[in-house]
VOPAGU-2260 file (C-alpha; in pm, 1 decimal, decimal comma):
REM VOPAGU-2260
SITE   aa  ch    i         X         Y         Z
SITE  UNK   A    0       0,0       0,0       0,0
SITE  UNK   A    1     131,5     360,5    -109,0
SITE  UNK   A    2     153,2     628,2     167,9
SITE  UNK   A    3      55,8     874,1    -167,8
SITE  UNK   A    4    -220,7     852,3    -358,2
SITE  UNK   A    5    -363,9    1068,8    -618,5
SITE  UNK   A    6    -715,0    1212,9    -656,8
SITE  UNK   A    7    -756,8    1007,2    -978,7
SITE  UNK   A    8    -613,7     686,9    -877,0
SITE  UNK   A    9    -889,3     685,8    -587,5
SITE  UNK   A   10   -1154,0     737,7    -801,8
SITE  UNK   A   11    -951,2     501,8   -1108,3
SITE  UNK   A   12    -994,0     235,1    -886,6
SITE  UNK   A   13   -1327,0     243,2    -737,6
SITE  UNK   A   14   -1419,2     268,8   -1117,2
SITE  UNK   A   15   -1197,0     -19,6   -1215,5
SITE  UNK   A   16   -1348,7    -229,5    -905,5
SITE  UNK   A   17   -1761,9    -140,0   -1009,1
SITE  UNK   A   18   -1649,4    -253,4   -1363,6
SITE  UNK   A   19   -1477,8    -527,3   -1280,0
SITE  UNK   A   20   -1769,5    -678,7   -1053,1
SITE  UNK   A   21   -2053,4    -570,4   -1300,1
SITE  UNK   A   22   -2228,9    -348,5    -970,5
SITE  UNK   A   23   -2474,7     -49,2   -1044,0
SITE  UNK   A   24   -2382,9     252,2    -873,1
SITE  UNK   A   25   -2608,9     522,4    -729,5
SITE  UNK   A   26   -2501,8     823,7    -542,6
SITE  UNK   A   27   -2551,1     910,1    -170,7
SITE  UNK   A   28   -2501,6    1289,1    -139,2
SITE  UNK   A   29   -2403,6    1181,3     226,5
SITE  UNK   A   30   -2165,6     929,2     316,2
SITE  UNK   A   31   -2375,5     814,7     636,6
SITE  UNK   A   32   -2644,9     704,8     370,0
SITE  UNK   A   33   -2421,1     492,8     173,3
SITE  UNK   A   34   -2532,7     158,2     131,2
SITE  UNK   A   35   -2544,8    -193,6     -51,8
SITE  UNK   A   36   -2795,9    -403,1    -229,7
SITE  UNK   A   37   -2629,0    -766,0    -284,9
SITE  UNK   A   38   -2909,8    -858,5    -451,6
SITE  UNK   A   39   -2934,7    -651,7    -739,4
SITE  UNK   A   40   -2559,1    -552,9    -711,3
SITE  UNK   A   41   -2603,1    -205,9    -616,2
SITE  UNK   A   42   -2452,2      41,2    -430,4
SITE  UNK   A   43   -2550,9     411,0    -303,2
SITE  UNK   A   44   -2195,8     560,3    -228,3
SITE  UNK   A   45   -2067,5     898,2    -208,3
SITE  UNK   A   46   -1838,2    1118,4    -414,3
SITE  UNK   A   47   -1512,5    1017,5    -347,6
SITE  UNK   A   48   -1351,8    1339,8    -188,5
SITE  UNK   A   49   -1084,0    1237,5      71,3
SITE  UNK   A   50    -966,0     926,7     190,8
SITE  UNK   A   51   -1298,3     856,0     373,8
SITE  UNK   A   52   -1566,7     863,0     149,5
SITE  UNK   A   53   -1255,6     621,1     -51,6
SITE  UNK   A   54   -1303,2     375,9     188,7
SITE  UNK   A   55   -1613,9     409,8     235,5
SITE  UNK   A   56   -1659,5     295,0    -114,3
SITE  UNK   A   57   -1459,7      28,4     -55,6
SITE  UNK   A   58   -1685,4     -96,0     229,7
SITE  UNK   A   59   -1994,7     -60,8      56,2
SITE  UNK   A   60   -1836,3    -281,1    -272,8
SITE  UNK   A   61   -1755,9    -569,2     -21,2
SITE  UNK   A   62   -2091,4    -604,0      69,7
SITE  UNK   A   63   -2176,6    -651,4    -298,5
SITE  UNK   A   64   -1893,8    -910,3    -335,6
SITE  UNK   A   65   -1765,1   -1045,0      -7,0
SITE  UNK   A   66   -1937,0   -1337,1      99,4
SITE  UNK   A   67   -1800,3   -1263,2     511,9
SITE  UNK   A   68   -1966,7    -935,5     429,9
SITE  UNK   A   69   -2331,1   -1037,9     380,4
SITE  UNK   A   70   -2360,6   -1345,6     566,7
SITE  UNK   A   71   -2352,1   -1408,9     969,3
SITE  UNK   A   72   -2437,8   -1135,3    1226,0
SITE  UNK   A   73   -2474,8    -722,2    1134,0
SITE  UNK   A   74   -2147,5    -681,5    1404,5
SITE  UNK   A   75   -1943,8    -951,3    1192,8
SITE  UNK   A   76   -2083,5    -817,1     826,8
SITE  UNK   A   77   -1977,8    -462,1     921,2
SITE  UNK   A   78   -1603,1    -555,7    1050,9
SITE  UNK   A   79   -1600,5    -794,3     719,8
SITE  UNK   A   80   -1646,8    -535,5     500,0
SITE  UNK   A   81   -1403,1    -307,8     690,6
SITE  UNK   A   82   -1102,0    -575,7     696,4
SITE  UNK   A   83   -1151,5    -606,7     295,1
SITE  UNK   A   84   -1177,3    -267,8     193,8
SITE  UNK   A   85    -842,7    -195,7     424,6
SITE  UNK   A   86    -705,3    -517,6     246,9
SITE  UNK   A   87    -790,6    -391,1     -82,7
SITE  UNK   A   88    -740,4     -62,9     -46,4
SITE  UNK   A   89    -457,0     163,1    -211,1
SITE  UNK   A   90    -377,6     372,8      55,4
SITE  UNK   A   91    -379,8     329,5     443,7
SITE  UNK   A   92    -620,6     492,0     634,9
SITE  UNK   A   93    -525,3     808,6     754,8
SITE  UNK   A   94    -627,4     937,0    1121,6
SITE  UNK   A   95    -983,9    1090,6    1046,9
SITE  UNK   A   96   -1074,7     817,9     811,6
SITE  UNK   A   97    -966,7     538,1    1121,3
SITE  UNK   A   98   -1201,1     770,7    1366,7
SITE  UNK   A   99   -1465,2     717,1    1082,5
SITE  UNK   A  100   -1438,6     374,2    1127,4
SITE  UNK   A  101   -1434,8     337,0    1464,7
SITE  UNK   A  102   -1753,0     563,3    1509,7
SITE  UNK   A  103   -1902,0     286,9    1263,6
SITE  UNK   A  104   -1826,9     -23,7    1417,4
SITE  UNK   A  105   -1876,4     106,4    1837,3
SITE  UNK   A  106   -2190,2     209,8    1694,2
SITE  UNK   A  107   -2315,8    -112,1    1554,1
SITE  UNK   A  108   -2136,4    -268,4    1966,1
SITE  UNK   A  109   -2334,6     -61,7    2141,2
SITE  UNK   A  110   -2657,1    -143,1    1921,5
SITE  UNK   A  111   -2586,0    -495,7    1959,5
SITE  UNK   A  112   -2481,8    -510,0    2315,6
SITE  UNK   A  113   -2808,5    -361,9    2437,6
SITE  UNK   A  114   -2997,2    -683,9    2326,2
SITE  UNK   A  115   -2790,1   -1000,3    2422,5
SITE  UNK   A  116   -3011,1   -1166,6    2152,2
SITE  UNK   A  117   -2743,5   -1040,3    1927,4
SITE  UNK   A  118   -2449,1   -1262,6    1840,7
SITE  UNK   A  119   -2114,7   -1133,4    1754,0
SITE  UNK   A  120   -1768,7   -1244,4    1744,9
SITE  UNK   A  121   -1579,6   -1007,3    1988,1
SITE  UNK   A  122   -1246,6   -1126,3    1869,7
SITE  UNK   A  123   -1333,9   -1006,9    1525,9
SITE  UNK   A  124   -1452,1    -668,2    1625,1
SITE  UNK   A  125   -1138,2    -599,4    1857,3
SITE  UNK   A  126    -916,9    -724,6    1581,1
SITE  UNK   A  127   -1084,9    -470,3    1334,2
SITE  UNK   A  128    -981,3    -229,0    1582,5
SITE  UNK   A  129    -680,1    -338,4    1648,3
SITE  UNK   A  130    -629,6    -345,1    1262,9
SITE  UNK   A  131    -670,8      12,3    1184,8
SITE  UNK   A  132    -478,3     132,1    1462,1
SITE  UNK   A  133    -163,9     -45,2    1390,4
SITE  UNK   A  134    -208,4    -243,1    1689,4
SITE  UNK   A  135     -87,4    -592,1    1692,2
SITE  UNK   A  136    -361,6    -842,5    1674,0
SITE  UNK   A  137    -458,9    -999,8    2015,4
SITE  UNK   A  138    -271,5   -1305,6    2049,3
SITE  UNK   A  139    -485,0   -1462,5    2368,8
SITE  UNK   A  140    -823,6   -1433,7    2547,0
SITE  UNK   A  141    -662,8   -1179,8    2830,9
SITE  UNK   A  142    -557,5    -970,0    2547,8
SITE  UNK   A  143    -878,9    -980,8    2374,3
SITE  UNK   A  144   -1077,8    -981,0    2733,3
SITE  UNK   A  145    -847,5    -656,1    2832,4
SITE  UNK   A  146    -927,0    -512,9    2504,5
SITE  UNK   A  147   -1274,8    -572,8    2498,8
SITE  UNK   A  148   -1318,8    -414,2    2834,6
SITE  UNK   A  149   -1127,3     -76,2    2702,0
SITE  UNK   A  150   -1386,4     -52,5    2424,4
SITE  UNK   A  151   -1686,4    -119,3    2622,8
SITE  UNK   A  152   -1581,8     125,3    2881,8
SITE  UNK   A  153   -1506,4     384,2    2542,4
SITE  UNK   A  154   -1832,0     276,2    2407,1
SITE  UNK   A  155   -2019,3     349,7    2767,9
């Protein structure tokens, strides 16, 4: 992954990526509203105007072609389609954009942790975390519990 990208090699390979997987693409003036239809192979993303809305592209295309990204539970989808658009990104993240992210997934943790109907795979979503902050994965269940309890107590 290059440190520098340009303007046009964002948008070059979101382009390249829609064509590539055949997917329709309709605009969401606001990158909260961005979304995918696996279905009909559709996605509502925004202009691409920093390294956020980038990504967020990126996210919304895995849930088109993914399979971790549509199947299992919303918490798992969601950190799914994070991990590949970071994997198949062309630049890293930069701070704002891993905030963005963040926001996104403690959001969907403290949706899910409200109704313990919901099942999730805690390992995954402190992983994700871990991920985008350069952190080394957690290599044990104290690291994961320890970690776990830092984002709950965030998230609270």
């Amino acid at each position: 992954m290059r440190s520098e990208v340009s303007h046009k090699e964002l948008l070059t390979h979101i382009d390249n990526l829609v064509k590539e997987f055949n997917l329709r693409v309709e605009t969401a003036y606001n990158p909260a509203d961005s979304f995918a239809r696996r279905s009909v192979k559709t996605i509502s993303i925004p202009f691409i105007v920093d390294i956020e809305t980038y990504y967020t592209c990126l996210h919304e295309i895995a849930h088109c072609i993914y399979s971790k990204a549509w199947y299992g539970s919303t918490m798992d989808i969601e950190c799914h389609a994070w991990l590949w658009a970071y994997e198949n990104s062309i630049i890293p993240p930069d701070k704002k954009c891993i905030k963005m992210i963040e926001n996104s997934l403690e959001g969907y943790y403290n949706y899910v942790k409200r109704d313990r109907r919901f099942k999730y795979d805690i390992d995954l979503f402190i992983n994700t975390i871990f991920l985008f902050n350069g952190i080394k994965k957690a290599n044990n269940k104290k690291e994961t519990d320890e970690a776990a309890q830092k984002c709950k107590t965030k998230a609270a």
